[in-house]
VEXBANU-637134 format. One line per field, with one value per residue (C-alpha): residue number from 1; residue in one letter; x, y, z. Coordinates in pm, whole numbers. Layout:
N
pos	NUM | ... .
code	a | ... .
X	X | ... .
Y	Y | ... .
Z	Z | ... .
This chain:
172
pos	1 | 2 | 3 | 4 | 5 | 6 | 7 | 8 | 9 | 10 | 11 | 12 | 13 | 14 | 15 | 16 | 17 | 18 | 19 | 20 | 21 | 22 | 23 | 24 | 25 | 26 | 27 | 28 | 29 | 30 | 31 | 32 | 33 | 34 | 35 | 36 | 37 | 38 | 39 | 40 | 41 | 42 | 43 | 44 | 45 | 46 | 47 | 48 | 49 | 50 | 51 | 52 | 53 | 54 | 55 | 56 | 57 | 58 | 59 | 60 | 61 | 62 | 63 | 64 | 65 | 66 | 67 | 68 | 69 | 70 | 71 | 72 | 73 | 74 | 75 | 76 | 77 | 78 | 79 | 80 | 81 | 82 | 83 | 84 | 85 | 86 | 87 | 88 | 89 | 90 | 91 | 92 | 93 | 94 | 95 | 96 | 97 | 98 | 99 | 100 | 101 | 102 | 103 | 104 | 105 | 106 | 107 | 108 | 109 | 110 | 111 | 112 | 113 | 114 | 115 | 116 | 117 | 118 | 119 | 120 | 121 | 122 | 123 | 124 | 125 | 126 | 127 | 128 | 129 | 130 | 131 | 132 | 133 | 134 | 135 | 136 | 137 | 138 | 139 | 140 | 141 | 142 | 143 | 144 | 145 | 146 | 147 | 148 | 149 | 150 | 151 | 152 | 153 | 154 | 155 | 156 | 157 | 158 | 159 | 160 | 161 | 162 | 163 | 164 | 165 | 166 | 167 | 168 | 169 | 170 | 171 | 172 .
code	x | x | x | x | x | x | x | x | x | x | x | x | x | x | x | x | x | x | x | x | x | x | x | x | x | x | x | x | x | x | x | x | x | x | x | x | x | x | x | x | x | x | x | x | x | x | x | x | x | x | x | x | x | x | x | x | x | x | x | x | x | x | x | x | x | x | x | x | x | x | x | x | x | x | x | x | x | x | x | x | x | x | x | x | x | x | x | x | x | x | x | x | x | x | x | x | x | x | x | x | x | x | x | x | x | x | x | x | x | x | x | x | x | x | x | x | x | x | x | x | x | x | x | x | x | x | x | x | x | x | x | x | x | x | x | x | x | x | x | x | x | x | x | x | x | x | x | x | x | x | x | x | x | x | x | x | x | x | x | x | x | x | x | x | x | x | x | x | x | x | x | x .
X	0 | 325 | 472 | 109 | 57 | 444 | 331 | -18 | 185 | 422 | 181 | -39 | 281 | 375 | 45 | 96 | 407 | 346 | 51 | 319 | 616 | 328 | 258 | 639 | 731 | 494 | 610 | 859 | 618 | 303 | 550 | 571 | 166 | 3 | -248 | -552 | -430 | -259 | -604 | -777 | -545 | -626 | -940 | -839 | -690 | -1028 | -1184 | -862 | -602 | -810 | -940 | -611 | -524 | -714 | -634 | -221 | -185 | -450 | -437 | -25 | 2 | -239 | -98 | 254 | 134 | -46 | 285 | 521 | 267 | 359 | 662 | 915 | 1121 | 1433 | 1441 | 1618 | 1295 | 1197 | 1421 | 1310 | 923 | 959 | 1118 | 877 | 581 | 742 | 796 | 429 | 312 | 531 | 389 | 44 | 98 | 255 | -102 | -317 | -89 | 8 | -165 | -496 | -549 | -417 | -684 | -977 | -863 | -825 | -1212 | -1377 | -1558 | -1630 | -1960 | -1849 | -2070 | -2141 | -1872 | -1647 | -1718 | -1694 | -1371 | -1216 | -1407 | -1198 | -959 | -807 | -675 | -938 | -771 | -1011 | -1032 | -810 | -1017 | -780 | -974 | -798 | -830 | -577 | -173 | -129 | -383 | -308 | 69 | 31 | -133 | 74 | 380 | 211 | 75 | 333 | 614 | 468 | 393 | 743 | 848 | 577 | 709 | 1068 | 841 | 673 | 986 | 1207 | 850 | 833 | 1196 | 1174 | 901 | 1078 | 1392 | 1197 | 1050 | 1350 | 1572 | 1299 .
Y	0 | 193 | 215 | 230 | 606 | 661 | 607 | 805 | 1092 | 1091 | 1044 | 1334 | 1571 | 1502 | 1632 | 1962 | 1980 | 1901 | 2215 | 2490 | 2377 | 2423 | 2772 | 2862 | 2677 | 2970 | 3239 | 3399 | 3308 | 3505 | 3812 | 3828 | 3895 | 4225 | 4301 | 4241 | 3870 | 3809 | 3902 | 3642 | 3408 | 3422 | 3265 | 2972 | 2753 | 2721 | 2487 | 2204 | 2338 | 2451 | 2082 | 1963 | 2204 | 2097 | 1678 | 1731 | 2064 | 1955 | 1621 | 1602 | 1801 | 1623 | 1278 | 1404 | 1482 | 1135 | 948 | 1203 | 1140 | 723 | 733 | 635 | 929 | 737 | 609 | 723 | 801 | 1055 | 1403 | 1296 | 1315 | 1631 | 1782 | 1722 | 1793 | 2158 | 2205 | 2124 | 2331 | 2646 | 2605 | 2575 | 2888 | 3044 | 2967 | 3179 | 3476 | 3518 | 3354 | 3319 | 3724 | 3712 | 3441 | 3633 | 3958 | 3799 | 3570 | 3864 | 3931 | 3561 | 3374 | 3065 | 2818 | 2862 | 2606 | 2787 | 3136 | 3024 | 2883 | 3173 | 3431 | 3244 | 3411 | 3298 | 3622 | 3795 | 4098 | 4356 | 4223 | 4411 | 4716 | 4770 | 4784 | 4466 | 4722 | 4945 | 4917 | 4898 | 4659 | 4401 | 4424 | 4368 | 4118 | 3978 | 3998 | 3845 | 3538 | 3470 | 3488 | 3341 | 2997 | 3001 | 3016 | 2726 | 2513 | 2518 | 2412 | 2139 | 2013 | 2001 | 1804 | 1558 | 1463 | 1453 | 1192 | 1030 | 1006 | 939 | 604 | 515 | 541 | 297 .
Z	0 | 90 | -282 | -409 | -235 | -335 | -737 | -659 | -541 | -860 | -1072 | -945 | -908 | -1247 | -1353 | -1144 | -1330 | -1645 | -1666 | -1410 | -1689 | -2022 | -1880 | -1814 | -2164 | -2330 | -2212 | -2508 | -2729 | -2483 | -2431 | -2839 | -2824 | -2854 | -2612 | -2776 | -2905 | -2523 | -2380 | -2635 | -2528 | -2158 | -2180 | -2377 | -2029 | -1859 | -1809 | -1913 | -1676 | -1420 | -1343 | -1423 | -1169 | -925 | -978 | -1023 | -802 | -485 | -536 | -558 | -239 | -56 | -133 | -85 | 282 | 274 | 168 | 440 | 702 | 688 | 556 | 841 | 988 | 982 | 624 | 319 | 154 | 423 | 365 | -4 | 59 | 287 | 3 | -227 | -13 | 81 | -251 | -337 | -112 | -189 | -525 | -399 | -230 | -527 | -673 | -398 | -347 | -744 | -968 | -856 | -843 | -1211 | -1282 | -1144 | -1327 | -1667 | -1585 | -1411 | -1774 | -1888 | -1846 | -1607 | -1457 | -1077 | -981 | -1179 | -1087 | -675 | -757 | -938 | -663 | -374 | -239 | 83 | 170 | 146 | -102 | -338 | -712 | -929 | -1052 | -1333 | -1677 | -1861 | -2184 | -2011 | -2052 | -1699 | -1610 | -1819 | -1847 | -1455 | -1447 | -1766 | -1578 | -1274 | -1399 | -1652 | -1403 | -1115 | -1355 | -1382 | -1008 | -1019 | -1247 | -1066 | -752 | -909 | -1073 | -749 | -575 | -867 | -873 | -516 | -475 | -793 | -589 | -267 | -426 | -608 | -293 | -72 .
């Protein structure tokens, strides 16, 4: 059951990286775009990566605190699956503080269903919405800057988690 929740929590963080590394992996080519066709583009990621989102991000962090949470303090595996929780969970918190504000700035305009719209209205500190027009240079350059930028801090996270757990299962 052990190695099981070791492959669950690979598999998941993989998924968490794989979408954080597609974001960063855009980025030259997103900075090339001129407003209008950058804030087209915006809308394109929901609904794929935000469920994706939700299975590889949540469900990597909570399985990585699953697998820490058995895995015996002593063992090689241990440091390994610390690591990769932490890491997990920075990016997690990358999300919320960043990336999430971003979201609900580019969305704020979009027809979303009611799951959707609670999801993207969440906001765990509790901060005003951006009133920034997304029309205007410094709204959306921002926010540009913002999202793009924090997707790469999060794909350095998710990276450093995923190798971890790799490492963490390979070293059992």
């Amino acid at each position: 059951m052990f190695v099981l929740l070791q492959v669950v929590a690979v598999t998941l963080a993989s998924v968490a990286m794989a979408l954080s590394l597609a974001h960063a992996l855009e980025l030259p080519g997103k900075l090339r775009l001129a407003k209008v066709g950058y804030l087209v583009v915006q809308t394109i990621y929901y609904p794929g990566f935000t469920i994706g989102g939700m299975v590889g991000d949540a469900g990597g962090l909570l399985t990585s605190l699953a697998l820490l949470a058995v895995t015996p303090a002593g063992s090689e595996s241990f440091g390994w699956t610390l690591i990769g929780a932490i890491s997990l969970a920075a990016m997690n918190v990358v999300f919320w503080i960043f990336t999430q504000p971003a979201n609900r700035f580019w969305l704020r305009e979009q027809k979303l269903t009611p799951a959707a719209a609670e999801f993207f209205a969440f906001d765990p500190l509790h901060r005003k919405a951006a009133q920034s027009n997304p029309e205007a240079d410094v709204g959306w350059t921002q926010m540009r800057t913002r999202w793009e930028y924090s997707h790469v801090a999060r794909a350095v996270l998710a990276g450093v988690g995923f190798l971890s757990l790799v490492i963490g299962l390979a070293v059992r």
